[in-house]
C-alpha positions in Angstrom: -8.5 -32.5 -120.8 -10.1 -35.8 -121.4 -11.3 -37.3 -124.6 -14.5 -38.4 -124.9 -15.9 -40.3 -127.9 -19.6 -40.5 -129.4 -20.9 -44.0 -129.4 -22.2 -44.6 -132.7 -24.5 -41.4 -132.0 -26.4 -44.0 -130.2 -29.0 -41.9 -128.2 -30.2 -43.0 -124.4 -33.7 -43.2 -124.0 -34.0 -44.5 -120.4 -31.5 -46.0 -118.8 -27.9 -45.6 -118.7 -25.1 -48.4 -118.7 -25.3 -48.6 -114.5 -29.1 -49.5 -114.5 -29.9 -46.3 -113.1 -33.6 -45.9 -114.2 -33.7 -42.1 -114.9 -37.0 -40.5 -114.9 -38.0 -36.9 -115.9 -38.3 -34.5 -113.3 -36.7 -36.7 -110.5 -34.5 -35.4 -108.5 -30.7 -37.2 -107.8 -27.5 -36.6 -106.2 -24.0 -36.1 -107.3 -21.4 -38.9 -106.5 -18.5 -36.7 -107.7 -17.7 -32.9 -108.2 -18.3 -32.1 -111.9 -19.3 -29.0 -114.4 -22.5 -28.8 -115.8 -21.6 -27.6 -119.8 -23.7 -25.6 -122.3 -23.3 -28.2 -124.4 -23.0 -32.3 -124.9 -19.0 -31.5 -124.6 -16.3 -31.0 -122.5 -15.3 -26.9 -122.8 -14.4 -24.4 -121.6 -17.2 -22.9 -120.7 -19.3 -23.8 -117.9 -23.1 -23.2 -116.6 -22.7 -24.3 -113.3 -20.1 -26.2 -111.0 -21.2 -28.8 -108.4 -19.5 -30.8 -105.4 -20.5 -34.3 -104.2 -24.0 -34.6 -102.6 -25.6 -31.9 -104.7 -29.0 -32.2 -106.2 -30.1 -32.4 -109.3 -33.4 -32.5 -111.6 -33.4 -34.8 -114.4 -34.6 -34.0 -117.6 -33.6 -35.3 -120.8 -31.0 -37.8 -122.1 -28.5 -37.3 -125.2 -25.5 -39.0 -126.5 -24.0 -42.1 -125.5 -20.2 -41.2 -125.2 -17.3 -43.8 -123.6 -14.4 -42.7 -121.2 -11.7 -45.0 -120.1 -14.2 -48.2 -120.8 -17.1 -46.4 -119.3 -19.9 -46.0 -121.7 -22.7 -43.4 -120.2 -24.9 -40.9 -121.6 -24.9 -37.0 -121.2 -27.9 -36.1 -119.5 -29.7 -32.6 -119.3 -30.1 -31.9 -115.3 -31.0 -28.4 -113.3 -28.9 -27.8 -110.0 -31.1 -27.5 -107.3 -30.2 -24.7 -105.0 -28.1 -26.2 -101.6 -28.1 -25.0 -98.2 -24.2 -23.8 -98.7 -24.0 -21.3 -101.1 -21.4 -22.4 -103.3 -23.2 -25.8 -104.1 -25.8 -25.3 -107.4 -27.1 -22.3 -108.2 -30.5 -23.6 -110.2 -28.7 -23.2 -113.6 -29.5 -26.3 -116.3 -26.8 -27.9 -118.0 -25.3 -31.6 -119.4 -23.2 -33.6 -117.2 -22.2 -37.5 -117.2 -25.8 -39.6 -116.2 -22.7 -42.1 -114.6 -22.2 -39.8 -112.1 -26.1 -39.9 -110.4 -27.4 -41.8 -107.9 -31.2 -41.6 -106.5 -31.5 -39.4 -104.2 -32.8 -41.1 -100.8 -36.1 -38.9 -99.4 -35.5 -38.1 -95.5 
């Protein structure tokens, strides 16, 4: 398993290393498969698990962590439910905010 490491404790208020302006209650996609965790930690235990594409809600930021030169905060999201059943199930969770991108409205 990967080591991450806190950041000073630093805490994220609004926007995360990429410039990604994250705003509570919007709604963004996935750009890689991840784990949504109980807590602001890589375990074990899991609340939900995700593919590419899938939608999320932000809503909150927490600690600044850094992995292989990447510095981004965990960030508090809900999986929306997806079309295919295996893809969110509407569960809340933390997960990497480096890993979001706006979602583009259709």
């Amino acid at each position: 398993m990967k080591r991450f490491t806190k950041s000073g404790g630093a805490m994220l208020a609004q926007q995360p290393h990429s410039g990604l302006e994250l705003i509570p209650g919007k709604k963004y996609c996935l750009t890689r498969q991840m784990y949504l965790f109980p807590e602001q930690k890589v375990s074990a235990e899991i609340n939900d698990y995700l593919k590419i594409g899938a939608v999320v809600t932000y809503l909150k930021s927490g600690e600044l962590v850094e992995d292989q030169n990447v510095r981004m905060p965990w960030v508090y999201v809900r999986s929306e439910k997806q079309k295919k059943s295996n893809m969110g199930k509407g569960k809340e969770g933390w997960c990497f905010a480096h890993y979001l991108q706006t979602l583009e409205e259709e």
